[in-house]
RODO-2510 file (C-alpha; in nm, 4 decimals, decimal comma):
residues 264
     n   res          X          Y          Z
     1     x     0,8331     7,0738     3,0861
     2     x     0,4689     7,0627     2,9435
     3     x     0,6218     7,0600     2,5760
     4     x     0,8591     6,8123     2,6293
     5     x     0,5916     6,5991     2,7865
     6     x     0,3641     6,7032     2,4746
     7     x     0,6497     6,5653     2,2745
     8     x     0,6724     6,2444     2,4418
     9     x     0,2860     6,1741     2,3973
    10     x     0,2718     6,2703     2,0639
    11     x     0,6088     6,0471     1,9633
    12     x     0,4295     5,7584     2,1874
    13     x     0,1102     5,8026     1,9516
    14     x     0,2933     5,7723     1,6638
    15     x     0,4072     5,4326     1,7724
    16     x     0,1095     5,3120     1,8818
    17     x    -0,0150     5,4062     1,5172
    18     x     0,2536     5,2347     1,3285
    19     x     0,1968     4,9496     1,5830
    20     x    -0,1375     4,9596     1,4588
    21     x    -0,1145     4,9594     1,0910
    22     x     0,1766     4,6947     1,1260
    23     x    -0,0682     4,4911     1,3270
    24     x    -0,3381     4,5466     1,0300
    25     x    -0,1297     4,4458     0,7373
    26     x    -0,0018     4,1277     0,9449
    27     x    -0,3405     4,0011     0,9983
    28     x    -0,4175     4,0733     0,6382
    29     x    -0,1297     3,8931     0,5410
    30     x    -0,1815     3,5952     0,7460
    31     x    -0,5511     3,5898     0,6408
    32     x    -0,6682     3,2050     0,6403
    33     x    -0,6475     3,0607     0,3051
    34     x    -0,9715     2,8516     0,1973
    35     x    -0,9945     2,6292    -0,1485
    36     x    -1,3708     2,6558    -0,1400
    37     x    -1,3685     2,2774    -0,2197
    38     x    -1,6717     2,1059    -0,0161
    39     x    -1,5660     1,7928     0,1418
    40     x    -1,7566     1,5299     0,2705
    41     x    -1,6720     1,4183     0,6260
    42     x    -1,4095     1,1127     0,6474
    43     x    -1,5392     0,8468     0,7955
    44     x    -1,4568     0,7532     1,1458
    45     x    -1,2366     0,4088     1,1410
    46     x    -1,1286     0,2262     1,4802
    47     x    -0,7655     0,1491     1,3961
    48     x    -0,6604    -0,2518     1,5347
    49     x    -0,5679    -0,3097     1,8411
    50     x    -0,1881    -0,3642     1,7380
    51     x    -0,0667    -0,2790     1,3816
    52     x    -0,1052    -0,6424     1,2842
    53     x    -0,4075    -0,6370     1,3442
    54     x    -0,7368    -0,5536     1,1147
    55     x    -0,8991    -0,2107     1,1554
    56     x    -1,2727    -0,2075     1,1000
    57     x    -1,3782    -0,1434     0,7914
    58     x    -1,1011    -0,4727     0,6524
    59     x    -1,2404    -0,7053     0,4386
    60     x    -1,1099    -1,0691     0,6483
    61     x    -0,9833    -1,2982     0,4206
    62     x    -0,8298    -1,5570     0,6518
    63     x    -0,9150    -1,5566     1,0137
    64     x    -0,6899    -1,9057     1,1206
    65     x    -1,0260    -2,0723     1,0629
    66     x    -1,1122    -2,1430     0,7274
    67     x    -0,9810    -2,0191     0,3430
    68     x    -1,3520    -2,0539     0,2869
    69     x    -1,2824    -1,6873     0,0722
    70     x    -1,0565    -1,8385    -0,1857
    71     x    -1,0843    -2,1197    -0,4248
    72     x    -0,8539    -2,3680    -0,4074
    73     x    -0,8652    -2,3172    -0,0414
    74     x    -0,9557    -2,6311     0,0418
    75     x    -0,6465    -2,8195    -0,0606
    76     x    -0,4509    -2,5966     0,1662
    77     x    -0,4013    -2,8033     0,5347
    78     x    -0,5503    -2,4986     0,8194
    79     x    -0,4414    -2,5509     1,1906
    80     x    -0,3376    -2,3515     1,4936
    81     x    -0,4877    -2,0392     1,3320
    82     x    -0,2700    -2,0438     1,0053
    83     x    -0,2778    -2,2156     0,6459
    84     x     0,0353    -2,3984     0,4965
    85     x     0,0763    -2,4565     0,1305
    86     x    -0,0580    -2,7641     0,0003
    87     x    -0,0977    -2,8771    -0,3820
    88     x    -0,2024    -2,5332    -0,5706
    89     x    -0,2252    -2,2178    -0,5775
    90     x    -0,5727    -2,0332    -0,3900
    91     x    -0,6992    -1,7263    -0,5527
    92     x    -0,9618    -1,4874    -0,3714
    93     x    -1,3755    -1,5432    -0,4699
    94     x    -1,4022    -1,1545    -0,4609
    95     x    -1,2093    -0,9139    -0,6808
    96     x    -1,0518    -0,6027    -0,5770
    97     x    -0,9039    -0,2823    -0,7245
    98     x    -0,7132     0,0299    -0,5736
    99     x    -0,6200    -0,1802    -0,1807
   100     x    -0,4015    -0,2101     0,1290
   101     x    -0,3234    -0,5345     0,2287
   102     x    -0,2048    -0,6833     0,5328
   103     x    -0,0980    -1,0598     0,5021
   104     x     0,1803    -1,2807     0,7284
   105     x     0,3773    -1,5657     0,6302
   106     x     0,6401    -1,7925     0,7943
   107     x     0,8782    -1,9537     0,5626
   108     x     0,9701    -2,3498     0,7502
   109     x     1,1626    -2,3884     1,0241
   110     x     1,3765    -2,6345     0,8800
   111     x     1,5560    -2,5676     0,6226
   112     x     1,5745    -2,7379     0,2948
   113     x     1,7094    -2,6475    -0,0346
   114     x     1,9017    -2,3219    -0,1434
   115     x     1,8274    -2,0063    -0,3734
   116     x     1,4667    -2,0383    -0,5285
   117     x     1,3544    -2,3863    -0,3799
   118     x     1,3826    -2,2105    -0,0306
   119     x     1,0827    -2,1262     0,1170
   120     x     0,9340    -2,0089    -0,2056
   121     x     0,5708    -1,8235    -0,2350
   122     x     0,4277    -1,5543    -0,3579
   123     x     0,1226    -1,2440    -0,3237
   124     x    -0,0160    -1,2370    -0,6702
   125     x    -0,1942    -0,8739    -0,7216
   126     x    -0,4279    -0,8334    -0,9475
   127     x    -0,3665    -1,2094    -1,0179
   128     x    -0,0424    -1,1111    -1,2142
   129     x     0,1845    -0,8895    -1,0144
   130     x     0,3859    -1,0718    -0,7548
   131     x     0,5603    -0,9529    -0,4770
   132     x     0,8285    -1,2621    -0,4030
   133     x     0,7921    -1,4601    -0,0783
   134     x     1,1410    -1,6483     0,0179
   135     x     1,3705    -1,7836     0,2912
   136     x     1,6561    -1,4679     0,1888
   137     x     1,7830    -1,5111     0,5275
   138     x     2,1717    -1,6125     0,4698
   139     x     2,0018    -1,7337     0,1089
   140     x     2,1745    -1,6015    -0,1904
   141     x     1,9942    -1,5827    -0,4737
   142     x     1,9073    -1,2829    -0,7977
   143     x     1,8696    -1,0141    -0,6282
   144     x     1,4998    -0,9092    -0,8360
   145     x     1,3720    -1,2876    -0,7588
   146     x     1,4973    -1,2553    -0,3480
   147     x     1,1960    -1,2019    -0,0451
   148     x     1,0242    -0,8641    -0,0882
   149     x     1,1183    -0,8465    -0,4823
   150     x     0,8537    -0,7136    -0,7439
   151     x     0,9296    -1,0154    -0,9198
   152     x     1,2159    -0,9864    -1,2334
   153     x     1,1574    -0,5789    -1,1868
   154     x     1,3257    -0,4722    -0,8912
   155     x     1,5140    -0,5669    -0,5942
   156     x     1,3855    -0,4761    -0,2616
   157     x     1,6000    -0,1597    -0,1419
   158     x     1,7352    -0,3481     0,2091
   159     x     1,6526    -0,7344     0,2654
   160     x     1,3980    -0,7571     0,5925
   161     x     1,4018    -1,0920     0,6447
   162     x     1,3429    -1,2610     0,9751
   163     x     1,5266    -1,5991     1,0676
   164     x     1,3361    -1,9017     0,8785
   165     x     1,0217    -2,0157     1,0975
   166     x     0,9860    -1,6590     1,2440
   167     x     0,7119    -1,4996     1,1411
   168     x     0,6926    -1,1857     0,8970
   169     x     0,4357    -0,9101     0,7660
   170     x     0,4067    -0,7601     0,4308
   171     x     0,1796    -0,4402     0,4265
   172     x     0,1013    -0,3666     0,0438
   173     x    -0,0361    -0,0709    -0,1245
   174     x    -0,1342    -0,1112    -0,4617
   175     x    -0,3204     0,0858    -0,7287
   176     x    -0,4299    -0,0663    -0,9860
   177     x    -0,2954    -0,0013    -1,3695
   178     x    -0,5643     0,1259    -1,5827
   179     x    -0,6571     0,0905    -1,9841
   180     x    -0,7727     0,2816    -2,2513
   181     x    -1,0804     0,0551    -2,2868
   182     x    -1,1634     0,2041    -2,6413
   183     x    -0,8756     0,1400    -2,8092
   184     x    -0,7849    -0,1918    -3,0164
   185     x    -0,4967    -0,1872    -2,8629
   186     x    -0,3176    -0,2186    -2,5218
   187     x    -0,2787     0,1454    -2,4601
   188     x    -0,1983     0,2001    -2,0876
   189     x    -0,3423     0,5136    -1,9317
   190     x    -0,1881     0,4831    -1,5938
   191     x     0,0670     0,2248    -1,5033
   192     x    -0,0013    -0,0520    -1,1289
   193     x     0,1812     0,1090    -0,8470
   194     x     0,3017    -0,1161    -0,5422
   195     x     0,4113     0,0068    -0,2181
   196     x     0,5795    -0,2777     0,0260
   197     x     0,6612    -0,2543     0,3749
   198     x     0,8387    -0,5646     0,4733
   199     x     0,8784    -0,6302     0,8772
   200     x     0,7667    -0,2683     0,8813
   201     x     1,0592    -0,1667     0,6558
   202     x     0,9648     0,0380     0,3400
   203     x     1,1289    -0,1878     0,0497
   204     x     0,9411    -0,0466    -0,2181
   205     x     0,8410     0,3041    -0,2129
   206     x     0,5380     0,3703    -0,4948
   207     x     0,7061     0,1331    -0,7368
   208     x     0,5890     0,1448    -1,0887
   209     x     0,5162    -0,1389    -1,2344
   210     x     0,6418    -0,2235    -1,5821
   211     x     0,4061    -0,4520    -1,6652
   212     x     0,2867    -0,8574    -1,5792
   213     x     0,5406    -1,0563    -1,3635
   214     x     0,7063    -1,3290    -1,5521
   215     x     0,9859    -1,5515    -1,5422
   216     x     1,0403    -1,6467    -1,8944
   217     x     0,9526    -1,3167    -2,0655
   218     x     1,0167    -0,9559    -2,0312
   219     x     0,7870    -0,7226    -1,8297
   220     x     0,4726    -0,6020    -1,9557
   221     x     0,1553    -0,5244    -2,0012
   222     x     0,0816    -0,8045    -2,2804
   223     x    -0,3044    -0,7480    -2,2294
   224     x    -0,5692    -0,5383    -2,0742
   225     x    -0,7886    -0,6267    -1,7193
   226     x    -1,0435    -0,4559    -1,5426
   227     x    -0,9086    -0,2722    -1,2195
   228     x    -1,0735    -0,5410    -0,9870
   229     x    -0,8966    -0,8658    -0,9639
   230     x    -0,8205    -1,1258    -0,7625
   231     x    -0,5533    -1,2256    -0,5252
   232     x    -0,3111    -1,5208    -0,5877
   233     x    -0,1275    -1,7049    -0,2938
   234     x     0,1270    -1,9458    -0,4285
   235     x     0,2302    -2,2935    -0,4491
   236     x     0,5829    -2,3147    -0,4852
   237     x     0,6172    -2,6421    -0,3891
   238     x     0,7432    -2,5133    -0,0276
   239     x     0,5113    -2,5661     0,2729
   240     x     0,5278    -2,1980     0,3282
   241     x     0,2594    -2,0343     0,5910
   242     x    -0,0037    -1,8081     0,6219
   243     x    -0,1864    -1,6338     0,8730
   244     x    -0,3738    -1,2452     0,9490
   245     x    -0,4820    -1,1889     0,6108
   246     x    -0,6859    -0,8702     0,5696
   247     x    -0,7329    -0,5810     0,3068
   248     x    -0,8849    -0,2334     0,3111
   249     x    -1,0163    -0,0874    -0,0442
   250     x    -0,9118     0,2616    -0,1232
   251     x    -1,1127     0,4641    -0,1891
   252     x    -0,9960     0,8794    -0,1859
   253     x    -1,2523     1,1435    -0,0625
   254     x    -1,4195     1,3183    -0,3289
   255     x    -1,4985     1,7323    -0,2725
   256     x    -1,6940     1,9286    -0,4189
   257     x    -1,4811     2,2344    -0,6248
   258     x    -1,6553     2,5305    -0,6380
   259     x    -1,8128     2,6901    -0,9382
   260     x    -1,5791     2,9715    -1,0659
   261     x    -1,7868     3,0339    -1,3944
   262     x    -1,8990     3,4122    -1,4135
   263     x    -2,2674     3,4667    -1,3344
   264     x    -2,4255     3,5720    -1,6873
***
């Protein structure tokens, strides 16, 4: 009996040692990978109370009080906490680069006109780039010049619209295209890239922009700008409105990589 209990111990110890070594080479193997790349702390933002509304580091541009941010904004008529399109376009004071921006329109009520002439806006980025404002509810019109188009590029993937007089949200990420500022020519280093979430739809998905915006010509980049420009709302000739406009700048977190030179 004693060696067969001897025999049992000693084939018990033996598991209890592989055990062990298995245990060993699974907590080496699941050892916690670190890049060594410093970070600096992100800084705390308090998100809006609803999604519509700005979190705290937004730049305001319209509040439902005044378009005292954008010139021009004074021939706009402001009432009842929103703008409506009156006589020209209004372009920001203050330039802006890499951005999110939140901004809500209604097209009118009534409705007047067909195709283009219906409820016809538009968000300018960069004072070139437009992402099409339109009455596309039960509208036909080309498909790259309908609501929620990068204008003359590209189509939005679904159509979001709300009923005419309702009101609607774009959220827009941009990044702004960049130039080679030393050469004679227009040399693009990196191209504009637009995200659009229409009604909280994603229409455009990190679109890449082929260039300026234009009716009459092909798309592109005829000449170069610095990354910060201004915002353009507009004037279609439709008394379009406005309300909620606000914009965060982007600005990605910088670390620190370590130094993997070779001590002399």
């Amino acid at each position: 009996m004693k060696s067969v209990r001897t025999g049992t111990l000693l084939l018990a110890g033996s598991f209890v040692g592989v055990f062990a070594v298995l245990g060993l080479m699974t907590a080496w193997a699941q050892r916690e990978y670190k890049s060594g790349i410093i970070w600096p702390e992100p800084a705390i933002v308090t998100p809006g109370a609803t999604p519509s509304d700005p979190p705290s580091d937004a730049i305001i541009l319209f509040n439902g009080k005044d378009l005292s941010q954008w010139h021009n904004g004074d021939k706009w008529e402001v009432k009842d906490g929103y703008a409506i399109v009156r006589g020209s376009d209004i372009v920001t004071k203050e330039s802006f680069g890499d951005y999110q921006l939140h901004i809500e329109f209604a097209t009118p009520e009534v409705v007047r006109g067909s195709g283009q002439g219906r409820g016809n806006s538009g968000v300018f980025l960069a004072n070139r780039y437009e992402v099409q404002i339109l009455d596309s509810y039960d509208n036909k019109t080309y498909f790259d010049g309908q609501c929620a188009a990068i204008y003359k590029q590209s189509p939005p993937m679904v159509n979001a619209c709300r009923k005419p007089g309702e009101w609607q949200t774009y959220d827009i990420i941009f990044t702004a295209p960049r130039f080679d500022e030393q050469s004679p020519d227009v040399k693009v280093l990196t191209p504009g890239y637009v995200t659009v979430i229409h009604n909280g739809v994603v229409v455009h998905h990190h679109f890449e922009l082929q260039g300026g915006t234009y009716y009459d010509r092909p798309a592109k980049y005829y000449e170069k700008h610095p990354v910060k420009q201004p915002i353009r709302l507009q004037n279609h000739g439709n008394p379009v409105k406005f309300r909620n406009i606000w914009l965060r700048e982007i600005r990605p977190l910088e670390g620190k990589k370590p130094d993997t030179r070779k001590p002399e």
